[in-house]
N, C-alpha and C positions, 0 to 999 in steps of 0.2 A: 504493500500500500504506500509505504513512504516514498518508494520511487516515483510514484505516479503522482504523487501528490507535489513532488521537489517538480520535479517535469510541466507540470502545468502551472505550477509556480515561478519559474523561468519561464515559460514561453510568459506570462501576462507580465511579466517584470521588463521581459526586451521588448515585447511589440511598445511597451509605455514608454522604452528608455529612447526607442526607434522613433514611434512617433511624434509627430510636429504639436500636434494639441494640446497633448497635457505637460509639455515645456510652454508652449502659448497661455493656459491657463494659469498655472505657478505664475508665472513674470508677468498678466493680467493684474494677480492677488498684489503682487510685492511693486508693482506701481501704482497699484491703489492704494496702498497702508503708504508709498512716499509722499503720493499728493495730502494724500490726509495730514502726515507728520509737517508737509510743510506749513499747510492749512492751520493747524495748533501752533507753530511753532509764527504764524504770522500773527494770528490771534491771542497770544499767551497775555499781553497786557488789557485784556479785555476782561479775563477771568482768571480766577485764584485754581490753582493746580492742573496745570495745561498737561503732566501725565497721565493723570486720571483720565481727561478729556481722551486723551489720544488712545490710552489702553481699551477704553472703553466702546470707542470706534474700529478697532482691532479685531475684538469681541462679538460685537455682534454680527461683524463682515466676516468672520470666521464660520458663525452660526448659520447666518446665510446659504454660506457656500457649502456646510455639513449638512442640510436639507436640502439642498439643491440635488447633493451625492445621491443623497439617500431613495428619493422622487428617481430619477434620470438612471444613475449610474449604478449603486446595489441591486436596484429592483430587478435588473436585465443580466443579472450573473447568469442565470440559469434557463429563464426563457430565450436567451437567443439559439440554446446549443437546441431549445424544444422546437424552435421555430426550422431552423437550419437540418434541424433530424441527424444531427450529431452525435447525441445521447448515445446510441445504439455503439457508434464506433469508438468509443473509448472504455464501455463493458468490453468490449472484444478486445482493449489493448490493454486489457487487465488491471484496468482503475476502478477500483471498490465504489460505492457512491459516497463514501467518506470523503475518500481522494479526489472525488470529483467537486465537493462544495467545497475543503479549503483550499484547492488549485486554485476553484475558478472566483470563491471569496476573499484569497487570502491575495494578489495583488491589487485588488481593487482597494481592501484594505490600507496595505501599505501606501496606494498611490495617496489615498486620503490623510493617511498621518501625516505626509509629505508634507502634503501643505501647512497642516500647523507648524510642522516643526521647521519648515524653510523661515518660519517667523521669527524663529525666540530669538533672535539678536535683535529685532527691536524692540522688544521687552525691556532691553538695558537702559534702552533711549526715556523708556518710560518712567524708567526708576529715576534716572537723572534730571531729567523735565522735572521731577517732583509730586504727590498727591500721592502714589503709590506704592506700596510694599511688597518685598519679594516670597511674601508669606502670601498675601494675594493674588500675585502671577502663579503661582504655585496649585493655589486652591482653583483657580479658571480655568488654566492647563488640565487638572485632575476632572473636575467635570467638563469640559471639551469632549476631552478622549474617552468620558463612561457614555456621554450622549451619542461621540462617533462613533462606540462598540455597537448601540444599543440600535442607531439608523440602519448598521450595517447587520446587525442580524434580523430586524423585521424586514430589511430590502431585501434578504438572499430568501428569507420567509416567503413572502411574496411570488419570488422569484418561482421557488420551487410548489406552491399551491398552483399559482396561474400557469395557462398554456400561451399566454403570449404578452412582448414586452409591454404592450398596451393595458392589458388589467392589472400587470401589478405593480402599474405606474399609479392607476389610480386606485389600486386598494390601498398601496401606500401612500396617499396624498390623505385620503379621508383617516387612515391610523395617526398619522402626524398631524393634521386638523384637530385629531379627537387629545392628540397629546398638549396640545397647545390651549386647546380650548374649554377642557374640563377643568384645570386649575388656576385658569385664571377667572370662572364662572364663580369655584369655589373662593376663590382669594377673597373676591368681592362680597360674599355672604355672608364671608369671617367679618369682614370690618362692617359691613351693614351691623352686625351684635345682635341681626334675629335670629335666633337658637332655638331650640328648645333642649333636649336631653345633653347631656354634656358627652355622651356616645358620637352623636353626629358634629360636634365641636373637632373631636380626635379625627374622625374618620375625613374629614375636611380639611382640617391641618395639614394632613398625611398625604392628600391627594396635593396641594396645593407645595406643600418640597418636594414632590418628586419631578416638578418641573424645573427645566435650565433655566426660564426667565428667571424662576424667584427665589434661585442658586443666586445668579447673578445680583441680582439686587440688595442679598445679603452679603455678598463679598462686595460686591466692589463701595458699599459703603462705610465711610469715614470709623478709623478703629478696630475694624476687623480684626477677632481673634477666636473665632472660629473652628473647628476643626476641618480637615484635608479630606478625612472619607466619612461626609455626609451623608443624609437619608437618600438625596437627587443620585450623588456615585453608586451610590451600593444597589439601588433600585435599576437604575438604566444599565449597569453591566449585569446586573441577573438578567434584565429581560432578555438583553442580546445573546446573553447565553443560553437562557432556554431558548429563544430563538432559533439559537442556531440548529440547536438538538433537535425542535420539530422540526428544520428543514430536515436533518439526517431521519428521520424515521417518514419523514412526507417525499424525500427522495428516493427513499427504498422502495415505497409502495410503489410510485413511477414510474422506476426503472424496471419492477417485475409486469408492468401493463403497459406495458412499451407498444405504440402501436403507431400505421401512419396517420398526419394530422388532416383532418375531413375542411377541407374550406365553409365557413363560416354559410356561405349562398348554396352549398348541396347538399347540410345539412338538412334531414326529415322531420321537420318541424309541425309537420302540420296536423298531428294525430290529438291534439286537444285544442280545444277551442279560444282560450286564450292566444296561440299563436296562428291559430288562424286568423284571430282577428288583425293581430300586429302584422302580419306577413306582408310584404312589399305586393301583392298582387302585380296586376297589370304597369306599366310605364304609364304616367301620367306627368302632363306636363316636359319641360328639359330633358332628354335622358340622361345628360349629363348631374344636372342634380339631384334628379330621382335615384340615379345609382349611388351617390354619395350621401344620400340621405337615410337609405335603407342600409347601402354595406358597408360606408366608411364612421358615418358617422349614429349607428346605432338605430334610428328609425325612432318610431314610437314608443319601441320599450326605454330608451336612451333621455327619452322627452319624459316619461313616466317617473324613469327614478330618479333626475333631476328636480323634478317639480319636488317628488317625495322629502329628498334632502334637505334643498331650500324650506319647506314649509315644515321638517322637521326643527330645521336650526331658528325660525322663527319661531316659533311655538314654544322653545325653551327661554328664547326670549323676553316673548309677550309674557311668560309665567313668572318669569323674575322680576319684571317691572309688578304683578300686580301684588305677588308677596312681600319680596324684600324692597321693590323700588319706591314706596309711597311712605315717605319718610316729611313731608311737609316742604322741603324746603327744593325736590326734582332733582335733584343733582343725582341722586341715580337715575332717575330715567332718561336724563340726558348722558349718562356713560353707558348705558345700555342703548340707547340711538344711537350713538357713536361705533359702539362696538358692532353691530348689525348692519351700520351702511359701510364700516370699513374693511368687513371681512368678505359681505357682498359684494363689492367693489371689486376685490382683489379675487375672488373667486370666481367672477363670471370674466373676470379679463382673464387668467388661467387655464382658463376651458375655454376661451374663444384661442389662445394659443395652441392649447391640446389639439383644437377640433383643426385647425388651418393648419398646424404642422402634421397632424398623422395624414389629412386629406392627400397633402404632399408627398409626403414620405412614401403612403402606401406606391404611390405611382412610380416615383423612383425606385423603390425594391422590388416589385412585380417588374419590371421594364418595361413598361406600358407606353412611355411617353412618346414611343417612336407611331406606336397604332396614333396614337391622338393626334402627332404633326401628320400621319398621312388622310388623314379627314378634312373633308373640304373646308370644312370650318379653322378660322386663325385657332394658333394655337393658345392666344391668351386668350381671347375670348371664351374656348373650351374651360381654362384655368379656374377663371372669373365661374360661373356658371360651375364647376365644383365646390369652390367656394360658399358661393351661397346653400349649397344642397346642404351642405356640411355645416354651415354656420345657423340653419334652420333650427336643429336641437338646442341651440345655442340661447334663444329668445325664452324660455320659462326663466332663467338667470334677471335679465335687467326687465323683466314684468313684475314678478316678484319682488324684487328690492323695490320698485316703483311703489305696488303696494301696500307691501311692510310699513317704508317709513310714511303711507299716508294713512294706514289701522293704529298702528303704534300711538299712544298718546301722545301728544306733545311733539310728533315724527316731524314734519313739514318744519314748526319753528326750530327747533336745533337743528335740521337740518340745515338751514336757509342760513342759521347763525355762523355756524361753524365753514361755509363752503362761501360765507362773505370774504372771507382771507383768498386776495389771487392769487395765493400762492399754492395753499392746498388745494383748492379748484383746478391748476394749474398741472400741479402734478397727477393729479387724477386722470385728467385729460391724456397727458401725457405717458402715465403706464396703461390705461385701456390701449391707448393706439399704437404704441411702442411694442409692447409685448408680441400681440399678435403679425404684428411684420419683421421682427427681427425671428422670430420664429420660424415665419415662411423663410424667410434665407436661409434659416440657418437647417429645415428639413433636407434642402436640398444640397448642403454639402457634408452633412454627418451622419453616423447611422445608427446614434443615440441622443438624447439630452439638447435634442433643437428647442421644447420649451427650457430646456434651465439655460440654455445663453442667450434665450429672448430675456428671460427674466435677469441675466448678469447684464447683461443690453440696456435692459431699464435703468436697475439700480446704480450702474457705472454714470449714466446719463442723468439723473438726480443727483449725485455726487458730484459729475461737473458742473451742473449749474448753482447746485448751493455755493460751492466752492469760487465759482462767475461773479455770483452775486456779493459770495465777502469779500472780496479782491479786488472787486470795480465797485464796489459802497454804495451796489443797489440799493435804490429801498421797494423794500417788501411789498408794495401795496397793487390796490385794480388803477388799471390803465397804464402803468410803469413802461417804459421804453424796454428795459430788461426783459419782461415777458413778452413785449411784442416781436423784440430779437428772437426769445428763442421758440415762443410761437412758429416764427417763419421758419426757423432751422428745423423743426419737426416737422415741421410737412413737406420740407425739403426730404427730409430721412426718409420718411415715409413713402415718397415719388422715389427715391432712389429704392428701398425696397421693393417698389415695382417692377421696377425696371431691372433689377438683379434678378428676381423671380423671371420673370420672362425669359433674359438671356440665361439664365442657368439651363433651363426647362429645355430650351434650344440646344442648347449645347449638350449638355447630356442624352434628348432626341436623337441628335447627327453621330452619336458615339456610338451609339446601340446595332 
């Protein structure tokens, strides 16, 4: 076993060391953490402990990029070799399915620690700036790496439940939603002080440290003396370890019903009546949308469990506001409007990325694109017209949020309040429509993780214009020359996104 497992350990260590991306990616991360230190290091007489500032931008841009992994990069250990019908030829080259998860998890791993650990030399910068202790780089470094263990055994999780890189992209999207979002529901019910048993006091506590955020928030504030291995470390590397154990016992079952994979469209669905009903029947309308509506982008059952989600995550919502939010004075129900249009927000621009990059992608990895240029029809035009077939599932997202924030008590005015700043208006705009076309580029030259560099696309591009803005002594407000600058440069980006998509689409067509 160990041979087999060192062997597939090297090969995923040279193709990393070979390829151009994940050097591209590292030297991404490590000029973003310099603009930032300059950024601190220009602002330092504005604010009292400019290492704190800058460690702590460090920090979450690290976090970032460990969910990014996790989404994109862990969740496809496994399904690519499902997809590719791989699996079969390396039982016959006599790798155990032990050997086969930490081969094919144990360099994805390492490429991840990489990038934390290409960091720790600006850690020192940090201590030096001032604000900072080395007892605290210490305790963020220790849960970094339990969170990175724990991404990395629910993505190989994933990986090895689902049959393709597409489901357990997004079964891991909603695990790490549910990670993020349960403890900060409970944070807030802690400080609302409505309790009742002091059973559910503990049992809320305990949900509420096991998250990274509110690790973070007790270390990196002022005095810290803390312990190293916390309730958040000890929790997230148990999970990732049993994680990892059920992928071994969920790839053994796998590998003994090893069979080949049925296309999704020849599938015999039609023997109960609920799929009869969803069944794409006849072409109606586009054929090009209709086929992207039914097989690329899930059809009405895709429309169904969207809705379900959304008006699940409302519904826990609406129940917090009418328990714990009604405290006289609204300040909870205005951080419960807040929290509901911003995770909204971020989550139908996600899935308008998802749905426009696999639209993509799927064409590029079938080689389809050559059929599509020999059709009388332009080929962007064809492009456009999958587009929309694919972006159709896409609308239960910003109907619902629509509305949510107009059921929601109080939804409309904190809404209207909070979205008066041009700036947050501004980047809203800005990551809806950013996301989803750096995504389409980037489907069509990778053949994983085209949403997480829409989404590094974004957040690079909010970190130059903050950075725009303290440099050239923007001010902040509506109608500002600075927004209308980078107004124009996004729909510039955005036109050149087009126009990439197209020539890519071409180009890759004439290769085929």
């Amino acid at each position: 076993m160990l041979p087999g497992i060192w062997a597939l350990l090297e090969r995923s260590l040279r193709i990393d060391a070979r390829s151009l991306s994940p050097h591209l990616v590292r030297f991404g991360l490590l000029v973003t953490i310099y603009i930032t230190l300059c950024f601190v290091n220009e602002a330092s007489g504005m604010f009292g402990a400019p290492g704190l500032h800058f460690f702590q931008s460090m920090t979450f841009l690290n976090l970032t990029f460990m969910t990014l992994f996790g989404v994109s990069y862990f969740s496809s250990s496994i399904t690519e070799e499902k997809e590719e019908e791989t699996l079969g030829l390396m039982l016959m080259a006599g790798i155990s399915p032990l050997g086969i998860l930490l081969g094919k998890s144990g360099g994805r791993l390492v490429h991840g620690s990489l990038l934390i650990a290409a960091q720790y030399p600006f850690t020192l910068l940090a201590v030096t700036l001032g604000g900072i202790l080395t007892p605290q780089i210490q305790a963020v470094y220790l849960a970094m790496f339990a969170y990175l263990a724990m991404v990395a055994g629910l993505g190989v999780l994933c990986s090895t439940l689902c049959q393709t890189s597409r489901a357990a992209a997004t079964r891991m999207t909603i695990l790490l939603a549910v990670y993020f979002l349960l403890p900060l529901c409970s944070g807030e019910i802690l400080r609302s002080g409505r309790l009742g048993p002091s059973t559910w006091r503990d049992v809320l506590t305990w949900i509420t440290d096991v998250s990274i955020l509110s690790r973070f928030e007790v270390i990196l504030a002022s005095g810290f003396q803390g312990e190293l291995f916390s309730r958040q470390v000890i929790s997230n590397g148990l999970v990732g370890a049993g994680s990892v154990v059920l992928s071994w016992l969920g790839l053994i079952h796998v590998v003994k019903n090893l069979s080949p994979r049925v296309p999704t469209s020849s599938r015999t669905l039609r023997k109960r009546w609920f799929w009869r009903v969803m069944s794409p029947g006849r072409i109606r309308g586009n054929p090009f949308s209709w086929k992207d509506f039914h097989f690329s982008a899930g059809g009405w059952p895709a429309i169904l469990f969207r809705s379900a989600l959304y008006l699940t995550f409302f519904s826990g919502i609406f129940a917090l506001i009418m328990t714990v939010g009604q405290d006289g004075s609204n300040r909870w129900n205005q951080g419960y409007v807040i929290l509901y249009a911003v995770f909204m927000i971020y989550a139908i621009t996600f899935d308008a990325g998802l749905l426009v990059s696999r639209c993509l992608h799927d064409e590029v990895r079938g080689q389809t694109l050559t059929s599509l240029a020999l059709l009388p029809e332009l080929l962007g035009e064809v492009l456009y017209f999958k587009l929309i077939g694919s972006l159709t599932v896409w609308l239960p997202g910003p109907l619902l949020l629509a509305c949510g924030v107009a059921v929601i008590p109080e939804g409309l005015d904190v809404t209207a309040n909070v979205f008066e700043n041009a700036g947050i208006a501004f980047v809203c705009v800005m990551h809806l429509l950013l996301v989803p076309h750096a995504a389409a580029v980037a489907a069509l030259y990778v053949r994983w993780g085209a949403l997480a560099l829409g989404i590094c696309a974004s957040v690079c591009s909010f970190v130059v214009m903050i950075l725009s803005a303290e440099f050239l002594a923007s001010p902040v407000n509506a109608g500002s020359s600075f927004f209308v600058m980078f107004g124009f440069l996004l729909i510039v980006v955005c036109a050149g996104c087009h126009l990439a998509v197209r020539l890519r689409a071409e180009s890759l067509a004439a290769r085929s």
